[in-house]
PyMOL Python script that loads the backbone (N, CA, C, O; Angstrom):
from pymol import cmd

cmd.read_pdbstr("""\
ATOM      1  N   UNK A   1      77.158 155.859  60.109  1.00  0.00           N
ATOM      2  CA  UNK A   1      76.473 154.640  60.472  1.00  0.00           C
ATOM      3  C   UNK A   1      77.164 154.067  61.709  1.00  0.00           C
ATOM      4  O   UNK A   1      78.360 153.779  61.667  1.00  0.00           O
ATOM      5  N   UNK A   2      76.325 153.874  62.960  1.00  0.00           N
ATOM      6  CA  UNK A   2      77.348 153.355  63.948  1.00  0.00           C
ATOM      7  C   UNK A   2      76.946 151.541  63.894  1.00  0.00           C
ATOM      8  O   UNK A   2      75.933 150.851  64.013  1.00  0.00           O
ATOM      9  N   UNK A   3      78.292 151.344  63.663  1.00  0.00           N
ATOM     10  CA  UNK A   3      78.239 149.907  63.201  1.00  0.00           C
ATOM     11  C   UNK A   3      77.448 148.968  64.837  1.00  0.00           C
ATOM     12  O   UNK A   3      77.209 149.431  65.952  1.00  0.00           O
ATOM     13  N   UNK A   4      77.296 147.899  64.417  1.00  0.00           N
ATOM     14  CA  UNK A   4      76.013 146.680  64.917  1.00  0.00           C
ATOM     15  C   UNK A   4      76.937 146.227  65.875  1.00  0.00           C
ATOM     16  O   UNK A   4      76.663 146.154  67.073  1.00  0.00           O
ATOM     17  N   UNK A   5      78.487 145.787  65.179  1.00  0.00           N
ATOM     18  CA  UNK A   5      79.304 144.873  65.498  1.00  0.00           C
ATOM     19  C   UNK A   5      79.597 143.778  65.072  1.00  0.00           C
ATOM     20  O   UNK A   5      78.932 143.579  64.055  1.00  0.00           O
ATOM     21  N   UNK A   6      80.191 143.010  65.282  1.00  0.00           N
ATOM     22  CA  UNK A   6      80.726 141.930  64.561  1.00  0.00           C
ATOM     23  C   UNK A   6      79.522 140.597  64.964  1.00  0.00           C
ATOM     24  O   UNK A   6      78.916 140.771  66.021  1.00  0.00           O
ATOM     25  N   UNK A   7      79.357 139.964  64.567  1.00  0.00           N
ATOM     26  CA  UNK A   7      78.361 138.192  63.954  1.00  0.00           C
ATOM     27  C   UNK A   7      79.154 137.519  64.325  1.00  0.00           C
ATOM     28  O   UNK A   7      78.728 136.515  63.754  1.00  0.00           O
ATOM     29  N   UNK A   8      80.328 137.050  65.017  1.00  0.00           N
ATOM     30  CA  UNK A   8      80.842 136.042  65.294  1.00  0.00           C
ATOM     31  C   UNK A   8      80.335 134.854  65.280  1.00  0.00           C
ATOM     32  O   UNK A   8      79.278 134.595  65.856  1.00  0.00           O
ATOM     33  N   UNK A   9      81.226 133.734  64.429  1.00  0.00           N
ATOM     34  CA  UNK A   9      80.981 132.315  64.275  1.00  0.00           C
ATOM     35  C   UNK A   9      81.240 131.977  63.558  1.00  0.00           C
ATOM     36  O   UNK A   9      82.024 132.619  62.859  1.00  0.00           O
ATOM     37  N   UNK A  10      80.696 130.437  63.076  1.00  0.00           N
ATOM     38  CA  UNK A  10      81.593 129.643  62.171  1.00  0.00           C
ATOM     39  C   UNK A  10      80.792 129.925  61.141  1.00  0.00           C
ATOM     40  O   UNK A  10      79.611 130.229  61.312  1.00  0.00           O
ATOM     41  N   UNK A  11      81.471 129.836  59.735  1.00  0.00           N
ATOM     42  CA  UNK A  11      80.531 129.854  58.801  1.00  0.00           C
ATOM     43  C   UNK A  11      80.133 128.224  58.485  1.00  0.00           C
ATOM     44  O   UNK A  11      80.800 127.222  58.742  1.00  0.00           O
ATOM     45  N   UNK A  12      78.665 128.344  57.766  1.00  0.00           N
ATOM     46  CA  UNK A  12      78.170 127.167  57.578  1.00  0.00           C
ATOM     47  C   UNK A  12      78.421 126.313  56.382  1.00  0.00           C
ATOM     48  O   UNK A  12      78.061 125.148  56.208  1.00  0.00           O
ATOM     49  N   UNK A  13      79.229 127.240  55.436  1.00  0.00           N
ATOM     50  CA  UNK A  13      80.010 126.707  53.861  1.00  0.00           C
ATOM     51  C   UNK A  13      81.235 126.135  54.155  1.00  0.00           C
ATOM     52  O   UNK A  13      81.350 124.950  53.840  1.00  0.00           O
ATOM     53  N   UNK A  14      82.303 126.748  54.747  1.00  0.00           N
ATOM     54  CA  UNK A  14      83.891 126.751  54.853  1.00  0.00           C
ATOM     55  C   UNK A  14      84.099 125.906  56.384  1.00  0.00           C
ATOM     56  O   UNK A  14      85.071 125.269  56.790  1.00  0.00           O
ATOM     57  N   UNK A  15      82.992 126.140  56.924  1.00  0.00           N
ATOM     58  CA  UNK A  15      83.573 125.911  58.327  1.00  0.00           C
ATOM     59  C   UNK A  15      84.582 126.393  59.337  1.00  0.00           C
ATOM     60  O   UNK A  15      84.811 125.828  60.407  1.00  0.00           O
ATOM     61  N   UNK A  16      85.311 127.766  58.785  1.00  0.00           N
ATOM     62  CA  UNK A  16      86.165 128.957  59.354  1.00  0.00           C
ATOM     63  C   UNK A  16      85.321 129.803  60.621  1.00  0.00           C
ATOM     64  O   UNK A  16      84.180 130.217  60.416  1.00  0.00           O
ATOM     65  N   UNK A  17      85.834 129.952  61.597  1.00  0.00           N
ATOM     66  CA  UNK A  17      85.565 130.530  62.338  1.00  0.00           C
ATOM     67  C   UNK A  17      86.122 132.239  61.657  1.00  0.00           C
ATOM     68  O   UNK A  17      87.181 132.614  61.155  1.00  0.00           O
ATOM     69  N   UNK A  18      84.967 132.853  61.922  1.00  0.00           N
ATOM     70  CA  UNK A  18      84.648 134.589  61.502  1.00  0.00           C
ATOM     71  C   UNK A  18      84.134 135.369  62.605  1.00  0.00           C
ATOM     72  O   UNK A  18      83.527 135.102  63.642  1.00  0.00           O
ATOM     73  N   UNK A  19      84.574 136.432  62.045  1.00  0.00           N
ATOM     74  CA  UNK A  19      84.133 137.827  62.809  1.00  0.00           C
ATOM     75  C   UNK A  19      82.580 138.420  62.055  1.00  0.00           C
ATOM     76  O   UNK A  19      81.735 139.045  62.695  1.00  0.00           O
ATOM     77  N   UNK A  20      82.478 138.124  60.843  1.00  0.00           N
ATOM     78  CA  UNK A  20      81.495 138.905  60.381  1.00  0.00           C
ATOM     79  C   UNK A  20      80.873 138.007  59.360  1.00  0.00           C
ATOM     80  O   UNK A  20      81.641 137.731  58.438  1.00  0.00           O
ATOM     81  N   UNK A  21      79.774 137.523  59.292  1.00  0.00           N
ATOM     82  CA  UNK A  21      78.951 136.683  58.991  1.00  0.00           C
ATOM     83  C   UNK A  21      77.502 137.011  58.472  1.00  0.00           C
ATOM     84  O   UNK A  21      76.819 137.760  59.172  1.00  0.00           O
ATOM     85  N   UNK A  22      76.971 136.507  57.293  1.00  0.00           N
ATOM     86  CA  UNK A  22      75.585 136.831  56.703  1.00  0.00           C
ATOM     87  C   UNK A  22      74.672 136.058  56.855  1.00  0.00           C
ATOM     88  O   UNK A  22      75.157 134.927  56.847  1.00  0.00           O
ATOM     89  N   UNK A  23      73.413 136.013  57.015  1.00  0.00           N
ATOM     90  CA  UNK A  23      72.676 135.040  56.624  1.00  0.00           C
ATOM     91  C   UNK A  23      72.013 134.509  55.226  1.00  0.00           C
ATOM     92  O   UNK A  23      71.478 135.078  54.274  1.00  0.00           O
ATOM     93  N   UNK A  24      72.261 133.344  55.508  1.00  0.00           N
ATOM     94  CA  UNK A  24      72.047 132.880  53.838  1.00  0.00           C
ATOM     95  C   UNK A  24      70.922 132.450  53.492  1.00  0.00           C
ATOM     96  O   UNK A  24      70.248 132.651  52.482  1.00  0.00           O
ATOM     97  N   UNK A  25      70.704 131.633  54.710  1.00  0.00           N
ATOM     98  CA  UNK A  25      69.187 130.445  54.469  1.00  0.00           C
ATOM     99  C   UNK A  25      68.373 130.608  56.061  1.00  0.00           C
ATOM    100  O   UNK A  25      68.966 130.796  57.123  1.00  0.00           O
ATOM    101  N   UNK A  26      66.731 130.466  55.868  1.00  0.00           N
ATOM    102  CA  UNK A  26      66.074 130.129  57.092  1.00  0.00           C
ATOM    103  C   UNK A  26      65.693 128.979  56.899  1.00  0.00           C
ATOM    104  O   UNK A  26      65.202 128.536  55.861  1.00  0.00           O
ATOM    105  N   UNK A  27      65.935 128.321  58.073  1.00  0.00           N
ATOM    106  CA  UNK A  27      65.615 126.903  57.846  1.00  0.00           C
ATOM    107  C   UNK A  27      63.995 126.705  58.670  1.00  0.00           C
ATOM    108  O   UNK A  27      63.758 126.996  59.843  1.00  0.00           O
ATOM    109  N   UNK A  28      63.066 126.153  57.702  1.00  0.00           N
ATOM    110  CA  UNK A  28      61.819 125.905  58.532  1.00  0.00           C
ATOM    111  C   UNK A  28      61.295 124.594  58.173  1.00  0.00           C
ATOM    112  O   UNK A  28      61.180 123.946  57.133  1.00  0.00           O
ATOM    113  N   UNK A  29      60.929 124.383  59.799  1.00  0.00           N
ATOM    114  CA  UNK A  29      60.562 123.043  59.674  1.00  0.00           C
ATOM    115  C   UNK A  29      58.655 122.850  59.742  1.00  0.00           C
ATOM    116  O   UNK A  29      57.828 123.761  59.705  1.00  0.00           O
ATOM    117  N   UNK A  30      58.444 121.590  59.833  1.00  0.00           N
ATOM    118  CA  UNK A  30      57.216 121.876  59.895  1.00  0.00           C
ATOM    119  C   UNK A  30      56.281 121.617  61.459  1.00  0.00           C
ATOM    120  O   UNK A  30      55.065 121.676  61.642  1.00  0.00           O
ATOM    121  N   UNK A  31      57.327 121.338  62.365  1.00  0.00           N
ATOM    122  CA  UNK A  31      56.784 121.348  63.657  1.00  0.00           C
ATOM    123  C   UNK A  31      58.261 121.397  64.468  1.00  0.00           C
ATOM    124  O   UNK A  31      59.222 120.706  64.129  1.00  0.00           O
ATOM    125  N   UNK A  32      58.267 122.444  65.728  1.00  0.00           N
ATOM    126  CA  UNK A  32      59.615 122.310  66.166  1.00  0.00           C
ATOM    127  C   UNK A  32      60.456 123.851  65.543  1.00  0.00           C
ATOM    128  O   UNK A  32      60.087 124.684  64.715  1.00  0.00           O
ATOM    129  N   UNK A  33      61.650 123.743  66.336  1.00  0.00           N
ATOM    130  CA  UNK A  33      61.959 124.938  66.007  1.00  0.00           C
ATOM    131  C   UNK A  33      62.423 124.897  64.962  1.00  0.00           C
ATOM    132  O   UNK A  33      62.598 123.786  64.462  1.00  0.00           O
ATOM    133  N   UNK A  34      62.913 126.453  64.009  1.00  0.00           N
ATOM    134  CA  UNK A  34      63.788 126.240  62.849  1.00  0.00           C
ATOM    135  C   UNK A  34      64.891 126.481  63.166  1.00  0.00           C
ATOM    136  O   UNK A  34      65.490 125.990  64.124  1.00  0.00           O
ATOM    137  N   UNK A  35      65.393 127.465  62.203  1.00  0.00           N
ATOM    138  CA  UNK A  35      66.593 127.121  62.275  1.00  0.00           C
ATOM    139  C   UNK A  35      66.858 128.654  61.370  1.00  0.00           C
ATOM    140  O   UNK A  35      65.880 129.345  61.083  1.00  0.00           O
ATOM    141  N   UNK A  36      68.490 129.148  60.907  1.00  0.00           N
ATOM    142  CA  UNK A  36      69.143 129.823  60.642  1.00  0.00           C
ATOM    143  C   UNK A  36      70.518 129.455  60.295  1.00  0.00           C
ATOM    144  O   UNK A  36      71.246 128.838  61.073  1.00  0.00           O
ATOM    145  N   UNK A  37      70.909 129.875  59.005  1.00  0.00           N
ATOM    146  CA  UNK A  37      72.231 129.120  58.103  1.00  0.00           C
ATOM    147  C   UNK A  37      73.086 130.531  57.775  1.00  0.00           C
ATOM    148  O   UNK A  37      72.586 131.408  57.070  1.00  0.00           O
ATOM    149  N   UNK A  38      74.326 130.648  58.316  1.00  0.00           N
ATOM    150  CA  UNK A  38      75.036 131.662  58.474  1.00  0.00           C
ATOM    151  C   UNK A  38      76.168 131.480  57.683  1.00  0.00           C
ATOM    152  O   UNK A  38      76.687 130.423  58.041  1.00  0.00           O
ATOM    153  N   UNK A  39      77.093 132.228  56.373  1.00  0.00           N
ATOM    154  CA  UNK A  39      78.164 131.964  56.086  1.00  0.00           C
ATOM    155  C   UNK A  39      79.361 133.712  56.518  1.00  0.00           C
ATOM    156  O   UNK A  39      79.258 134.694  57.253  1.00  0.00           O
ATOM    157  N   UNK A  40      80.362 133.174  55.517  1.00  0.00           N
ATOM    158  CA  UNK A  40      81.312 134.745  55.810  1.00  0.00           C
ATOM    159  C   UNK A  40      80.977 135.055  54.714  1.00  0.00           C
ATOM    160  O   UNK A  40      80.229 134.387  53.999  1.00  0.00           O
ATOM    161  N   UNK A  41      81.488 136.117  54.429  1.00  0.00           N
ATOM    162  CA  UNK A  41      81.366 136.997  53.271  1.00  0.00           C
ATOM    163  C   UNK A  41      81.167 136.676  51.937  1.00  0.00           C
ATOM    164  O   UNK A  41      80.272 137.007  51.160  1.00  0.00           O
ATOM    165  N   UNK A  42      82.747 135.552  51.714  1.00  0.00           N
ATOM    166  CA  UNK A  42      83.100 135.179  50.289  1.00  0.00           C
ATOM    167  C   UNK A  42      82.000 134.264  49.926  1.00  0.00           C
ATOM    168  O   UNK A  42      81.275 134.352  48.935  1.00  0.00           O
ATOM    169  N   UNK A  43      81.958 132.970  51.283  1.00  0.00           N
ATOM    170  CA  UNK A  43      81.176 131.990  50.888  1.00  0.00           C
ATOM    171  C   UNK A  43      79.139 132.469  50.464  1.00  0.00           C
ATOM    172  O   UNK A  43      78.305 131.870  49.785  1.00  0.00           O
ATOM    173  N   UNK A  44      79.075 133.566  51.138  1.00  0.00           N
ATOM    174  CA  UNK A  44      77.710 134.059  50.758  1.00  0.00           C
ATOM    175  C   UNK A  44      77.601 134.824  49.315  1.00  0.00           C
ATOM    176  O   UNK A  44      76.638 134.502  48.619  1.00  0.00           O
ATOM    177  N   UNK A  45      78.382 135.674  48.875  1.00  0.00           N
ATOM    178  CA  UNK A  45      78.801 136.015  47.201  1.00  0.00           C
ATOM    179  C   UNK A  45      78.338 134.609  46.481  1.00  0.00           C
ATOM    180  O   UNK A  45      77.445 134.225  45.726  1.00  0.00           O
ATOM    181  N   UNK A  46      79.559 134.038  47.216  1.00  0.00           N
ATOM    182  CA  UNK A  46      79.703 132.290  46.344  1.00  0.00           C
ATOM    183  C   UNK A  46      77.741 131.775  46.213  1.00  0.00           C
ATOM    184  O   UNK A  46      77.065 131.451  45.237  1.00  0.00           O
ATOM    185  N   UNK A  47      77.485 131.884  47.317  1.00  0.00           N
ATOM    186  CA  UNK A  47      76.137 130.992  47.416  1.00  0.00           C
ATOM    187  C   UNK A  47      74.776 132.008  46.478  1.00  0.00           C
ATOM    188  O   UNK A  47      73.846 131.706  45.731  1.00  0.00           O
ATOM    189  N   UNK A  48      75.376 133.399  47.087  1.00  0.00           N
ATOM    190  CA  UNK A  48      74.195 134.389  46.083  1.00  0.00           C
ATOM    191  C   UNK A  48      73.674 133.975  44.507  1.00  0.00           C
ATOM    192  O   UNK A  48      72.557 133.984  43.990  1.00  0.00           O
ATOM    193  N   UNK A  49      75.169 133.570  43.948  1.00  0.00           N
ATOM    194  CA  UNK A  49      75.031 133.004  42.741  1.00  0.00           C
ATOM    195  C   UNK A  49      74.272 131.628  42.339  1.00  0.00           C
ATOM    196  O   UNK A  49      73.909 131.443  41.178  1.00  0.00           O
ATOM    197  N   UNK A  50      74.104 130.892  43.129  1.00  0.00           N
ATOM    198  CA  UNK A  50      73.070 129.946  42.936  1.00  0.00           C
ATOM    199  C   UNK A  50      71.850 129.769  43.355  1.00  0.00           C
ATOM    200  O   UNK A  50      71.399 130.059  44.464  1.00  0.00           O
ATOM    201  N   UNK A  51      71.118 129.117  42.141  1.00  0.00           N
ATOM    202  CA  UNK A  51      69.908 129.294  42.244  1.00  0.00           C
ATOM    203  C   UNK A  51      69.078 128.869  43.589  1.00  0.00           C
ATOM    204  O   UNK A  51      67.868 128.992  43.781  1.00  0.00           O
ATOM    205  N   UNK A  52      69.974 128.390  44.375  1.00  0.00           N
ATOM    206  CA  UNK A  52      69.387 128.104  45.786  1.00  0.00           C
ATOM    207  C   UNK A  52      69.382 129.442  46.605  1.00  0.00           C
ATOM    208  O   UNK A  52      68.788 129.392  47.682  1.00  0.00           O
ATOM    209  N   UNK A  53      69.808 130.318  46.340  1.00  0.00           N
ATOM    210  CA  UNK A  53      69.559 131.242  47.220  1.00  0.00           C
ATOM    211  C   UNK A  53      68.065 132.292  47.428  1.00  0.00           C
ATOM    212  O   UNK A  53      67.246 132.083  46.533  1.00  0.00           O
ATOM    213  N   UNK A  54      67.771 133.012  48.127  1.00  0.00           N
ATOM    214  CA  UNK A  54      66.417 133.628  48.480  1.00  0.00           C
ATOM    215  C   UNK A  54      66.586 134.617  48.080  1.00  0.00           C
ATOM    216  O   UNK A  54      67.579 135.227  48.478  1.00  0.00           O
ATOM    217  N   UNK A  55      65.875 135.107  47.304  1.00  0.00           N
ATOM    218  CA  UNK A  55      65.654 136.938  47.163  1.00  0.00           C
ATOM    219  C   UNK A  55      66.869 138.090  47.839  1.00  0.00           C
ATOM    220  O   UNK A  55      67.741 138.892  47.505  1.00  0.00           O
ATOM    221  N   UNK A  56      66.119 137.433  49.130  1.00  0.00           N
ATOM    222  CA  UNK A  56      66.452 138.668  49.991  1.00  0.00           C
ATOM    223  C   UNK A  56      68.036 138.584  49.976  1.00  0.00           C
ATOM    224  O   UNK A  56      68.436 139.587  50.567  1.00  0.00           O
ATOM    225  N   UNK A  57      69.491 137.537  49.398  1.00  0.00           N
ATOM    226  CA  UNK A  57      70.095 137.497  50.294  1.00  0.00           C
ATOM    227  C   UNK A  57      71.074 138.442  49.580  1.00  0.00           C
ATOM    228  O   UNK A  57      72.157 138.534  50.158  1.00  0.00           O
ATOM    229  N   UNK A  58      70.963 139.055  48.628  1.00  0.00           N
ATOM    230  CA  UNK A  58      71.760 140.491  48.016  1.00  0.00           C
ATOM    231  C   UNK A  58      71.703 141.653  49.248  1.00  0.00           C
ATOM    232  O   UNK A  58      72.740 142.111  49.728  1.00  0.00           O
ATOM    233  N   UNK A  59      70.771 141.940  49.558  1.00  0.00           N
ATOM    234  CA  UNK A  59      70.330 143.218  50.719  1.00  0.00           C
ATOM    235  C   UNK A  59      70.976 142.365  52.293  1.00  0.00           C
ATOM    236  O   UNK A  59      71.330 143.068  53.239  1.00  0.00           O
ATOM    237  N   UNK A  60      71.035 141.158  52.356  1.00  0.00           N
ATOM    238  CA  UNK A  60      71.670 141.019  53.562  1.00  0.00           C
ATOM    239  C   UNK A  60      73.215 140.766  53.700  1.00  0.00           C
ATOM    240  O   UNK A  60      73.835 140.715  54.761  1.00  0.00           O
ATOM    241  N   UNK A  61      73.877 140.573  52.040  1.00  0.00           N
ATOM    242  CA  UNK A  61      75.355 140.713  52.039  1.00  0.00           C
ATOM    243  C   UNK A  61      75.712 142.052  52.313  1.00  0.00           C
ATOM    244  O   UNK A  61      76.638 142.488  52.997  1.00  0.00           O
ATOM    245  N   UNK A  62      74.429 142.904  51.376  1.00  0.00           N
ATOM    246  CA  UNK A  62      75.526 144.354  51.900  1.00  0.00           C
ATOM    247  C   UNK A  62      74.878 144.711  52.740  1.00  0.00           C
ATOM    248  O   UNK A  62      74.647 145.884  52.448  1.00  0.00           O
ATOM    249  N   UNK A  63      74.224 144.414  53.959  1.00  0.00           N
ATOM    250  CA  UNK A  63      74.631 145.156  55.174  1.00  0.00           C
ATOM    251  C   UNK A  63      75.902 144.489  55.714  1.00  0.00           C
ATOM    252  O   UNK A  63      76.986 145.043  55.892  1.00  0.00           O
ATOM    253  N   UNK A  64      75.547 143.033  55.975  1.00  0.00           N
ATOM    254  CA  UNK A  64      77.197 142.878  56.543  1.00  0.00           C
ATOM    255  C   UNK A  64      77.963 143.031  56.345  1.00  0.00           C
ATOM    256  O   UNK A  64      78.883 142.822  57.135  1.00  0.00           O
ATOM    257  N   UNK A  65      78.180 143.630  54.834  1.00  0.00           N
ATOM    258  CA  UNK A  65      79.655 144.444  54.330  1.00  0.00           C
ATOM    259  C   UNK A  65      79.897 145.325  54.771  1.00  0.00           C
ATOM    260  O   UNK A  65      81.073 145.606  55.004  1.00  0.00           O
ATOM    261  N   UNK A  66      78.457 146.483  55.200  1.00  0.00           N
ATOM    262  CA  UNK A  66      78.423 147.666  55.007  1.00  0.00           C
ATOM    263  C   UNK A  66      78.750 147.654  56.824  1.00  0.00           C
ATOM    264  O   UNK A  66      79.445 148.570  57.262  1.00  0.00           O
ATOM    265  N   UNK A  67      78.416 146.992  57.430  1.00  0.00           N
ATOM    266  CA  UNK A  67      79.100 146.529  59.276  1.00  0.00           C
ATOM    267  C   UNK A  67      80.224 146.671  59.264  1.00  0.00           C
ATOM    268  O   UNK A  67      80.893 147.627  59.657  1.00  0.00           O
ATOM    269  N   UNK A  68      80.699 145.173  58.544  1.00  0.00           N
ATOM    270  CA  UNK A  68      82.230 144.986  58.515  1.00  0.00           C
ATOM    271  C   UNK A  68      83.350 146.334  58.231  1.00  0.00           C
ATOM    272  O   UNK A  68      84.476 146.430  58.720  1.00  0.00           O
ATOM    273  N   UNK A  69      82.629 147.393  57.228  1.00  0.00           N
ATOM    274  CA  UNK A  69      83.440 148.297  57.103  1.00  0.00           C
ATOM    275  C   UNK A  69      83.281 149.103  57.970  1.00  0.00           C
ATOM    276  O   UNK A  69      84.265 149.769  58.290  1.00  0.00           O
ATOM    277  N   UNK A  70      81.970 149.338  58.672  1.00  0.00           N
ATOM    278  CA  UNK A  70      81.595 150.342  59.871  1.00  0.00           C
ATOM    279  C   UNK A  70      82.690 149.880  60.722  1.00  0.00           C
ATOM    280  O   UNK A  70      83.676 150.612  60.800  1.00  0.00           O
ATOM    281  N   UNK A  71      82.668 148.458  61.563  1.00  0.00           N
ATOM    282  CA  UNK A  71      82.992 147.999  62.476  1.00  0.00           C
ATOM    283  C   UNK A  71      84.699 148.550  62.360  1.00  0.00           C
ATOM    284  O   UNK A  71      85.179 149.352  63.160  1.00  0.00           O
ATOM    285  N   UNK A  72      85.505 147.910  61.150  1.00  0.00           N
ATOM    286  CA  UNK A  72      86.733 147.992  60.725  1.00  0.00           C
ATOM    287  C   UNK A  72      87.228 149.340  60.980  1.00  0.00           C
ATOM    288  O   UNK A  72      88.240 149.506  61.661  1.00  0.00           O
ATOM    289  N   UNK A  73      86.461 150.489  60.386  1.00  0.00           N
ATOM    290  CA  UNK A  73      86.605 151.733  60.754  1.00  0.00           C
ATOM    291  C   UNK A  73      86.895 152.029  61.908  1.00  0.00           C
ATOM    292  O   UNK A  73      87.936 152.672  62.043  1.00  0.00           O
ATOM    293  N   UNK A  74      85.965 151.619  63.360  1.00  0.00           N
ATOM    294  CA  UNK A  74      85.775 152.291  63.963  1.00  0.00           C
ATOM    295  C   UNK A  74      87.244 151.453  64.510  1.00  0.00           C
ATOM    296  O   UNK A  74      88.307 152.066  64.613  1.00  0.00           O
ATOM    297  N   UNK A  75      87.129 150.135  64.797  1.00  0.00           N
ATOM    298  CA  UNK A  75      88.862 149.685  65.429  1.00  0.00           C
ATOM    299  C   UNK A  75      89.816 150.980  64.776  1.00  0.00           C
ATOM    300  O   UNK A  75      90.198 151.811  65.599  1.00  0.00           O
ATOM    301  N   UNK A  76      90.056 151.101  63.902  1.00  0.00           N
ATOM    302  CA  UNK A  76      91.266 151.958  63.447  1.00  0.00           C
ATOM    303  C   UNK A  76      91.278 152.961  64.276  1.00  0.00           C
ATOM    304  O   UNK A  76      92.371 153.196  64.790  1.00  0.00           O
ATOM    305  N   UNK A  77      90.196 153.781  64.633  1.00  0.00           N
ATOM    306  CA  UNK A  77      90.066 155.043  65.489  1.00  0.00           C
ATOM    307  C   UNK A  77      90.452 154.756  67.144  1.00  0.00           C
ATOM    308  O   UNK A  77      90.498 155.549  68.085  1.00  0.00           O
ATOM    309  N   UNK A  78      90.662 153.549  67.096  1.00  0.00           N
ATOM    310  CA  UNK A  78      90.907 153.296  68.637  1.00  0.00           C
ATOM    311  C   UNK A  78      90.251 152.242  69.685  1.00  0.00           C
ATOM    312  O   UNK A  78      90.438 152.129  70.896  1.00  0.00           O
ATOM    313  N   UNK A  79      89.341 151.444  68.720  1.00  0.00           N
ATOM    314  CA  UNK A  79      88.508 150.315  69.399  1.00  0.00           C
ATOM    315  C   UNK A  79      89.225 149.100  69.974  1.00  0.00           C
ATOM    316  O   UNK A  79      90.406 149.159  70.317  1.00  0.00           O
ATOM    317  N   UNK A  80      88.630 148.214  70.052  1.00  0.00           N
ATOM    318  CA  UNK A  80      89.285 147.079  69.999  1.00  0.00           C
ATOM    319  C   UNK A  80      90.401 146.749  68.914  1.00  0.00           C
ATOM    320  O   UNK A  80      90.251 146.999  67.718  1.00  0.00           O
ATOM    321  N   UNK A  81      91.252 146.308  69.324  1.00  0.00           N
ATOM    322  CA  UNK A  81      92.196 145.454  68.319  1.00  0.00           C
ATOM    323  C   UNK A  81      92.418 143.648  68.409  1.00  0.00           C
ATOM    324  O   UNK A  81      91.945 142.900  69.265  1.00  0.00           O
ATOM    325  N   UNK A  82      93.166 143.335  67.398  1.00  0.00           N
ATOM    326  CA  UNK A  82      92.509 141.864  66.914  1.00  0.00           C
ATOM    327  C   UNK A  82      94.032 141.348  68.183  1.00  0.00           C
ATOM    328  O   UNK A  82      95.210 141.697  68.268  1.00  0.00           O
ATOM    329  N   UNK A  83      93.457 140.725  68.687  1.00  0.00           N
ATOM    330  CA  UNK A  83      94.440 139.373  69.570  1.00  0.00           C
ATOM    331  C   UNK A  83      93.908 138.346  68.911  1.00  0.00           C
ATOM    332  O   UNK A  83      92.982 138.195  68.115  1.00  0.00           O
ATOM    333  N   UNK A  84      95.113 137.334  69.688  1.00  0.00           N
ATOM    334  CA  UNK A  84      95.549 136.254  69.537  1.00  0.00           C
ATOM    335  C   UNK A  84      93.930 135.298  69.304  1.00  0.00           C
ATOM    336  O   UNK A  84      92.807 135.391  69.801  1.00  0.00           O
ATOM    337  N   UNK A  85      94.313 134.763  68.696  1.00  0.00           N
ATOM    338  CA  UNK A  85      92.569 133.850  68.958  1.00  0.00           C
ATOM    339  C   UNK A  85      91.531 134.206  68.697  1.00  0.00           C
ATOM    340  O   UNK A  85      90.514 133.673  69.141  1.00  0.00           O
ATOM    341  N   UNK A  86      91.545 135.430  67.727  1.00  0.00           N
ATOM    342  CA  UNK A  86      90.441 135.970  67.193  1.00  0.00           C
ATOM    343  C   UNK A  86      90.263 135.656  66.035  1.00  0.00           C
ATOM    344  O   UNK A  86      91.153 135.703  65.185  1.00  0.00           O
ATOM    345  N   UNK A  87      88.687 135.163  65.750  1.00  0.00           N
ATOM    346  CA  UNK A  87      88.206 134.804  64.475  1.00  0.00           C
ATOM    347  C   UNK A  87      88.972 135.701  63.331  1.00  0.00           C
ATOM    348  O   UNK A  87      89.716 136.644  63.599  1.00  0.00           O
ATOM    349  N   UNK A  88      88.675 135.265  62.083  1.00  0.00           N
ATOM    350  CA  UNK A  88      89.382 135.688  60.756  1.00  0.00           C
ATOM    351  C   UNK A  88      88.366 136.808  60.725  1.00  0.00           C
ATOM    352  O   UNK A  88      87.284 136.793  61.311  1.00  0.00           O
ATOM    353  N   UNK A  89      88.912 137.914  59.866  1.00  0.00           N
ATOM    354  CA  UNK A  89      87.874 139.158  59.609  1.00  0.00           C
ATOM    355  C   UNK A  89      87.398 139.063  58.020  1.00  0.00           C
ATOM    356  O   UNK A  89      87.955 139.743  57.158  1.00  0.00           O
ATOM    357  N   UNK A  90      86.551 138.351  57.788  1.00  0.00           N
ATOM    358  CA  UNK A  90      85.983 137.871  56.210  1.00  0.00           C
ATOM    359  C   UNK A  90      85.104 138.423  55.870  1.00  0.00           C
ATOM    360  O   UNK A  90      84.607 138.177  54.771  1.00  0.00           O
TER     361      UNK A  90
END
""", "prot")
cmd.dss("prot")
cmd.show_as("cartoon", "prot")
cmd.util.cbc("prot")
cmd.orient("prot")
């Protein structure tokens, strides 16, 4: 699988700045743009479990797991490595 890459940003539960990030929620409004609600890893597990969450959001934790480990992999082989000031890898 050649990984996507990393989702960088903050998550929308913890407020931690991340490397690898899911989507949890679409936000729609009824005129105007919507919107999109992003957490890290743990906090999306955390949120899967309540009844607020959507169907879909089991199949969108594990791809970003299934990234995060692509991505992780491929650094080891020689990619990028983590400096100073780089988001947490969650």
């Amino acid at each position: 699988m050649e990984p996507e890459g990393p989702n960088p940003g903050t998550c929308c539960r913890c407020d931690l700045p991340v490397m690898h990030r899911a989507l949890i929620a679409i936000i729609e409004t009824g005129s105007g743009p919507g919107g999109s609600a992003y957490a890290c890893l743990p906090c999306a597990r955390d949120y899967a479990k309540t009844s607020l969450a959507p169907e879909w959001i089991g199949e969108t934790i594990a791809h970003a797991e299934a990234m995060r480990v692509a991505w992780d992999e491929q650094e080891e082989r020689g990619g990028e490595g983590a400096g100073p000031g780089r988001p947490l890898r969650l």
